[in-house]
C-alpha positions in Angstrom: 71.6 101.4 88.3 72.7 97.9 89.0 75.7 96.3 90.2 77.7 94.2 88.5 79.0 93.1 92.0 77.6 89.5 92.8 76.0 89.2 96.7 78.2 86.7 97.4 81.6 89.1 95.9 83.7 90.0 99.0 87.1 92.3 98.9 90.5 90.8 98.5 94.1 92.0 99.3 96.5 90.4 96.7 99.9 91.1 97.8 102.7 90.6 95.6 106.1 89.3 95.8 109.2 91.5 96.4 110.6 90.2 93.1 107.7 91.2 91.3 107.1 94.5 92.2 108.2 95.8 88.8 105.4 94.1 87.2 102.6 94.5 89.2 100.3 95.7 86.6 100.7 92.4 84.2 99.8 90.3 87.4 96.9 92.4 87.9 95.8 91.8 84.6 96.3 88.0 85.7 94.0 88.3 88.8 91.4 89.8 86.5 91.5 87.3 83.7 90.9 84.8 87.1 88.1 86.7 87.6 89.0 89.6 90.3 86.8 92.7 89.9 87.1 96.5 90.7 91.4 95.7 91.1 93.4 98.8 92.4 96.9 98.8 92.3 99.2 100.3 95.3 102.2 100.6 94.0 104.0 102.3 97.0 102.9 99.1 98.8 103.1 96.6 96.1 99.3 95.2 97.0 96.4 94.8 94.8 93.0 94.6 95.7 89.6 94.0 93.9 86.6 92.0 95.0 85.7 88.1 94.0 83.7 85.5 94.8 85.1 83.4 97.2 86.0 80.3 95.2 88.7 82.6 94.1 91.2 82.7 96.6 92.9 79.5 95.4 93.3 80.3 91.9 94.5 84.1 92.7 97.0 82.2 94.8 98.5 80.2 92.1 99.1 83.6 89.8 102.6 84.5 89.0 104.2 87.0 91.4 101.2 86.6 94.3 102.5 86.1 97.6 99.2 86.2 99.7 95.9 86.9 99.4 93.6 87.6 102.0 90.0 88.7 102.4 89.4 92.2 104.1 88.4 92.9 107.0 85.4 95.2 107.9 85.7 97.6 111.3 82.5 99.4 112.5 82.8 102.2 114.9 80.4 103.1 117.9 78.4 106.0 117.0 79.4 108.7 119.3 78.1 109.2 122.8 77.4 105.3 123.0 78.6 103.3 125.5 81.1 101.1 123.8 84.0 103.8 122.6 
């Protein structure tokens, strides 16, 4: 099965606005029409993610109701017993 996730896609965190809140599913519908993929909503948190290619970030910034957006961050643990803990 393939991918529809390009190589270059990475993960975003979109979020949005205090004022906003109450709409967040019409600006993730925005983000998408930009071109955001795989979008959650967290509504407790009012954040959206989704993955992009990188060119994005300045046109998901201009979208209605976005107050930031940032890539993600990856963390990778030791596996146990190594020396780094």
């Amino acid at each position: 099965m393939m991918s529809n996730q390009s190589a270059t896609d990475i993960d975003m965190i979109i979020s949005v606005d205090e004022k906003y809140l109450s709409q967040l599913d019409k600006i993730a519908e925005n983000l998408r029409s930009q071109g955001l993929k795989d979008i959650q909503v967290l509504t407790g948190v009012g954040v959206i993610t989704g993955k992009g290619h990188p060119d994005l970030l300045s046109a998901l910034h201009q979208v209605n109701g976005v107050a930031a957006v940032e890539t993600a961050g990856t963390v990778q643990i030791a596996p146990p017993g190594s020396d780094v803990q």
